[in-house]
Backbone as CSV, one residue per row, in Angstrom:
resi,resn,N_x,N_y,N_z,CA_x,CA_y,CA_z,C_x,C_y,C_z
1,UNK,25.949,229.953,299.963,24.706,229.790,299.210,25.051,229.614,297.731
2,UNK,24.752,228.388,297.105,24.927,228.381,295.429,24.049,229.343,295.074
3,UNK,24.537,229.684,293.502,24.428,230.299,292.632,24.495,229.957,290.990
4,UNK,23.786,229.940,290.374,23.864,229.789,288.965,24.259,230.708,288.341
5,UNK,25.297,230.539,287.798,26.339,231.269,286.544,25.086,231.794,285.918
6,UNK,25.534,233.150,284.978,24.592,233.663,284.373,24.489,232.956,282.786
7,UNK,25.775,232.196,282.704,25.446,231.392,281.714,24.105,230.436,281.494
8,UNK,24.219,229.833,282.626,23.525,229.036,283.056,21.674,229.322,283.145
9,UNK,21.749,230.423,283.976,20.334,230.829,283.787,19.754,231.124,282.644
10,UNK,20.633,231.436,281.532,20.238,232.227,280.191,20.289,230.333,279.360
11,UNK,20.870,229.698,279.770,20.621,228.492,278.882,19.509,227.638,279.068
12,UNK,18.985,227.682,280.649,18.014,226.930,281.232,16.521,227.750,280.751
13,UNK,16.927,229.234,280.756,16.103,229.685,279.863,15.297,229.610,278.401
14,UNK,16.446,229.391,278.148,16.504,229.030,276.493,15.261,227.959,276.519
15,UNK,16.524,227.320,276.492,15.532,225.196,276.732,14.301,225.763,277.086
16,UNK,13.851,226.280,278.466,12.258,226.245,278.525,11.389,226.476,277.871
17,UNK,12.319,227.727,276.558,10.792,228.788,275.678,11.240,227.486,274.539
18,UNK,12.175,226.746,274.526,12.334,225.505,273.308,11.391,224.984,273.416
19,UNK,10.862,224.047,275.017,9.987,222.889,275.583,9.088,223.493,275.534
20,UNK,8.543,224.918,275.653,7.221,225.479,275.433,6.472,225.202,274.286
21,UNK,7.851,225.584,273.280,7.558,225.626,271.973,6.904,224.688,271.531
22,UNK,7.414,223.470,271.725,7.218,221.826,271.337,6.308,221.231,271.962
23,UNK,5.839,222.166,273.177,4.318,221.447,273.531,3.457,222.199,272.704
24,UNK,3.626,223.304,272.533,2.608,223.861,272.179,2.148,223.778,270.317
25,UNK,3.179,223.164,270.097,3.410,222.051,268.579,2.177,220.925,268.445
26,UNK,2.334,220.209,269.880,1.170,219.067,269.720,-0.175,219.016,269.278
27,UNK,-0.513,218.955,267.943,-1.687,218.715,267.515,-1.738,217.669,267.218
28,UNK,-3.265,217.157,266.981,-3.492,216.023,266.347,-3.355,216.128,264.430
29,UNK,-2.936,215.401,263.894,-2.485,215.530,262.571,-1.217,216.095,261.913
30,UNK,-0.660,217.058,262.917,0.748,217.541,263.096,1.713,217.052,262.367
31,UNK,2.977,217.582,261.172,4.065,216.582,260.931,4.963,216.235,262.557
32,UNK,5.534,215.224,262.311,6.144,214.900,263.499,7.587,215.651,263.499
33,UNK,7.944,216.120,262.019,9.103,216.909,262.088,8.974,218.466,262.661
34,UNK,7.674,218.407,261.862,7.376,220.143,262.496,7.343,220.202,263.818
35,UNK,7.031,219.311,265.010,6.658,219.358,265.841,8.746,219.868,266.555
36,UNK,9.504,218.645,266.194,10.680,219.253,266.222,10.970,220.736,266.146
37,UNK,10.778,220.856,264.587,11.599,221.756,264.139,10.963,223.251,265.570
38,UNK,9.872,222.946,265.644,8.896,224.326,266.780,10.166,224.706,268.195
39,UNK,10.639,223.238,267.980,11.429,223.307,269.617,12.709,223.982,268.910
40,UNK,13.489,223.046,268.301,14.599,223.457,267.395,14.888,224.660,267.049
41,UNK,13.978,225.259,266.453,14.152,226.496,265.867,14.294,227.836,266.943
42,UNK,13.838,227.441,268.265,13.994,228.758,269.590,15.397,228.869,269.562
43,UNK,16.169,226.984,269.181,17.437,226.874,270.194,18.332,227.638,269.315
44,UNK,18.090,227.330,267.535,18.802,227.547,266.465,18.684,229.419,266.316
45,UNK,17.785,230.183,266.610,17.555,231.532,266.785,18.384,232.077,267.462
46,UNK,18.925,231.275,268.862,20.077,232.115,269.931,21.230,231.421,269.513
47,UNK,21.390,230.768,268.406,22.613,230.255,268.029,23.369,229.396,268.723
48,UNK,22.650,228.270,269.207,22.571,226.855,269.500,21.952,225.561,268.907
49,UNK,21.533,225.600,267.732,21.353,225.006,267.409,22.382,223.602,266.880
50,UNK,23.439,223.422,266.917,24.627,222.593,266.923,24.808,221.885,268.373
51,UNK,23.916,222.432,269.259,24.004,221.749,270.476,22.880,221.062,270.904
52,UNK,22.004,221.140,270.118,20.536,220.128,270.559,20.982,219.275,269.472
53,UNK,21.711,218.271,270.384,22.037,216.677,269.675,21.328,215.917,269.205
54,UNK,19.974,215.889,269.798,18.995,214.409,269.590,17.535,215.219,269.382
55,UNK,16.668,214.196,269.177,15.660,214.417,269.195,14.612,215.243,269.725
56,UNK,13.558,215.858,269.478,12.717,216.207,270.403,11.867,215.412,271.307
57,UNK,11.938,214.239,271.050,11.452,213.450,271.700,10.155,212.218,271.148
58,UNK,9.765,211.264,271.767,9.358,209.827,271.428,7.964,209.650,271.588
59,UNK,7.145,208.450,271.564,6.443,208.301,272.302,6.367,207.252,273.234
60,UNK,5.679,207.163,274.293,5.701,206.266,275.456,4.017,205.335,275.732
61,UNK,4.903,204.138,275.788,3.848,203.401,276.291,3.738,201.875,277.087
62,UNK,4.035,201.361,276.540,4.407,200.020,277.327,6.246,199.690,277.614
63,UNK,6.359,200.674,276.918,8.246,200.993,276.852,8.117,202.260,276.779
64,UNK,9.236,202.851,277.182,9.591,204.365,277.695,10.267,204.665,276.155
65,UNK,10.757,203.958,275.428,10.835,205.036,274.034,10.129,203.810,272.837
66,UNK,9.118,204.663,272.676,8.505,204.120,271.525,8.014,205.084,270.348
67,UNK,7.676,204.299,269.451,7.164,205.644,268.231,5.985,206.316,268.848
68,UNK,6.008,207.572,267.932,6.659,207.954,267.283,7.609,208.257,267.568
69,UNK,8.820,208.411,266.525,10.048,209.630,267.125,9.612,210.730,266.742
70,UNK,9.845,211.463,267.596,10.030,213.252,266.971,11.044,214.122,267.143
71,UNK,11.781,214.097,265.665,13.094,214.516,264.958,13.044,214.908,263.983
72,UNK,14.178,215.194,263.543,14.490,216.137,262.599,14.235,215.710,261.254
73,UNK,13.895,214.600,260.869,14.048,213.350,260.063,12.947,212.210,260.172
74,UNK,12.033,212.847,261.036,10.839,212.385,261.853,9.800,212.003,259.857
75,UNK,9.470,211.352,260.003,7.771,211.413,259.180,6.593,210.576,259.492
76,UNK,5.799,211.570,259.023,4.281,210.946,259.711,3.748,212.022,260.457
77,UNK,2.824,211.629,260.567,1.899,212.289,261.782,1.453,212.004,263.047
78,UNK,1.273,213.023,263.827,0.919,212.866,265.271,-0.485,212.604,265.498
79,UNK,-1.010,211.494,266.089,-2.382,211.098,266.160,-2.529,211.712,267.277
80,UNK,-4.346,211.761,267.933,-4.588,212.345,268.982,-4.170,211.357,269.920
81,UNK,-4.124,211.432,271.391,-4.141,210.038,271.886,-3.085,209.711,272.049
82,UNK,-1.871,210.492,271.292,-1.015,210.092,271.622,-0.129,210.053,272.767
83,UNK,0.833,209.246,273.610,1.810,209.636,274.660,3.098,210.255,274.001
84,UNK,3.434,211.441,274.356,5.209,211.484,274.001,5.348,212.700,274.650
85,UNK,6.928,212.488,274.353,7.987,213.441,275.374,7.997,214.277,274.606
86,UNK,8.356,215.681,275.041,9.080,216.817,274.420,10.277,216.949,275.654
87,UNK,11.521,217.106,274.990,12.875,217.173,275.856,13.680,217.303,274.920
88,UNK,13.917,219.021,274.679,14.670,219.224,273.985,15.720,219.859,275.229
89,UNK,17.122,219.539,274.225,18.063,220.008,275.681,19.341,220.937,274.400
90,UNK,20.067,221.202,275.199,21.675,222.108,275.363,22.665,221.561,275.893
91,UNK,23.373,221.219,275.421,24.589,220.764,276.235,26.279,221.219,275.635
92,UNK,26.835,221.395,276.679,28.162,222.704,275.885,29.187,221.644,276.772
93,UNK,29.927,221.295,275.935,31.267,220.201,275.864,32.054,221.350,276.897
94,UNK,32.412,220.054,278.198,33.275,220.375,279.175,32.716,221.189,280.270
95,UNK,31.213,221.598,280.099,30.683,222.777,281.216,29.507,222.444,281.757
96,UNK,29.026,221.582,280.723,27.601,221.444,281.041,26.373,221.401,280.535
97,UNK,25.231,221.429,280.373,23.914,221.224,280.064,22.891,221.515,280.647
98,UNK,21.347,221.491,279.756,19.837,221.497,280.160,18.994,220.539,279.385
99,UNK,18.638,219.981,280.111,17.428,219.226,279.057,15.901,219.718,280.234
100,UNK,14.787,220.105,279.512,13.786,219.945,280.231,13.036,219.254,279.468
101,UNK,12.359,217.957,280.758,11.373,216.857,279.673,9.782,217.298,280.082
102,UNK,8.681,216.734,279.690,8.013,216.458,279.790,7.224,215.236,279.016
103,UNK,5.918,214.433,279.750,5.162,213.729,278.990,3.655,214.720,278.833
104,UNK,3.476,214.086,277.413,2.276,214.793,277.174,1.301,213.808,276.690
105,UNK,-0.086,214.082,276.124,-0.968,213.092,275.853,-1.483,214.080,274.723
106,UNK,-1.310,214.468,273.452,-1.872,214.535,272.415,-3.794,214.622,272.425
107,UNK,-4.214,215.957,272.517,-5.697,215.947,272.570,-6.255,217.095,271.688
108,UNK,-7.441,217.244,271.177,-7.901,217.873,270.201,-7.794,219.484,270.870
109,UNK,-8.377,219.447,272.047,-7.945,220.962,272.958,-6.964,221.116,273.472
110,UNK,-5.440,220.609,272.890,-4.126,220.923,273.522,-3.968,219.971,274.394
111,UNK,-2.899,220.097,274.172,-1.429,218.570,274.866,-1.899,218.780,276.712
112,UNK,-2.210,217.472,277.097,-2.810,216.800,278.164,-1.210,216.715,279.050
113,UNK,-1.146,217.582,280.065,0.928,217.536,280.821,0.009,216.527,281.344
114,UNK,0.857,215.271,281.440,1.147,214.333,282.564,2.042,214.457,283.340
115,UNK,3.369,215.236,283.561,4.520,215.725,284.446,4.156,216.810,285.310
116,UNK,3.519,216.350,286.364,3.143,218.466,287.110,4.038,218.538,288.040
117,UNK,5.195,218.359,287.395,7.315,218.933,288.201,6.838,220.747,287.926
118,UNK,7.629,221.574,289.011,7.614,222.338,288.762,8.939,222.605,288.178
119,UNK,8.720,223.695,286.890,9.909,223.753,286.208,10.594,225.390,286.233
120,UNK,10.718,225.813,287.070,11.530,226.807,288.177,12.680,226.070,288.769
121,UNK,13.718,227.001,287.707,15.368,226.642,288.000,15.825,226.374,289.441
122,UNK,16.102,225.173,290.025,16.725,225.028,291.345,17.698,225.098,291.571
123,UNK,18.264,225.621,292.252,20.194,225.404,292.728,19.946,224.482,293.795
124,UNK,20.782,223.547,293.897,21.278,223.046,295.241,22.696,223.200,295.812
């Protein structure tokens, strides 16, 4: 029967209260950096932050990465209405990684999940 290293569970952990973070970022009018920095800052607290490489994520629409970006370096604002990802990830040279994504839809009463994956750690 697999098993996940306890590394592992504690990183997949991480990432999730990150991706929580960063949905729960999505407002309408929002900086697009802040929306980052919400995810960023869980990973940078447990002292990973050197390992969330990229972005928090884009928006989607007739192409799978379109503006906005949302990064670190991001400017502008988040309109309502909007489509985009939050997928902030971890990844540790030679062992492994987490990214958890989602799409969201930007709405005045909180970010609209379009992804209903359940996001409960699987082993196979």
């Amino acid at each position: 029967l697999a098993r996940a290293a306890d590394w592992q569970r504690e990183v997949y952990d991480l990432v999730a209260r990150a991706q929580a973070a960063g949905r729960a970022a999505l407002v309408p009018g929002v900086d697009l950096a802040a929306v980052d920095a919400a995810a960023r800052g869980v990973i940078a607290d447990a002292g990973h932050g050197d390992l969330f490489l990229h972005g928090l994520g884009h928006g989607v629409g007739l192409e799978i990465h379109e503006a906005p970006g949302i990064g670190q370096a991001a400017t502008g604002t988040l309109a309502c209405g909007a489509a985009v990802t939050v997928e902030p990830g971890v990844y540790f040279s030679g062992r492994g990684g987490v990214r958890i994504e989602d799409t969201l839809v930007v709405r005045e009463r909180g970010p609209e999940l379009l992804t209903l994956t359940d996001k409960t750690l699987t082993v196979v």
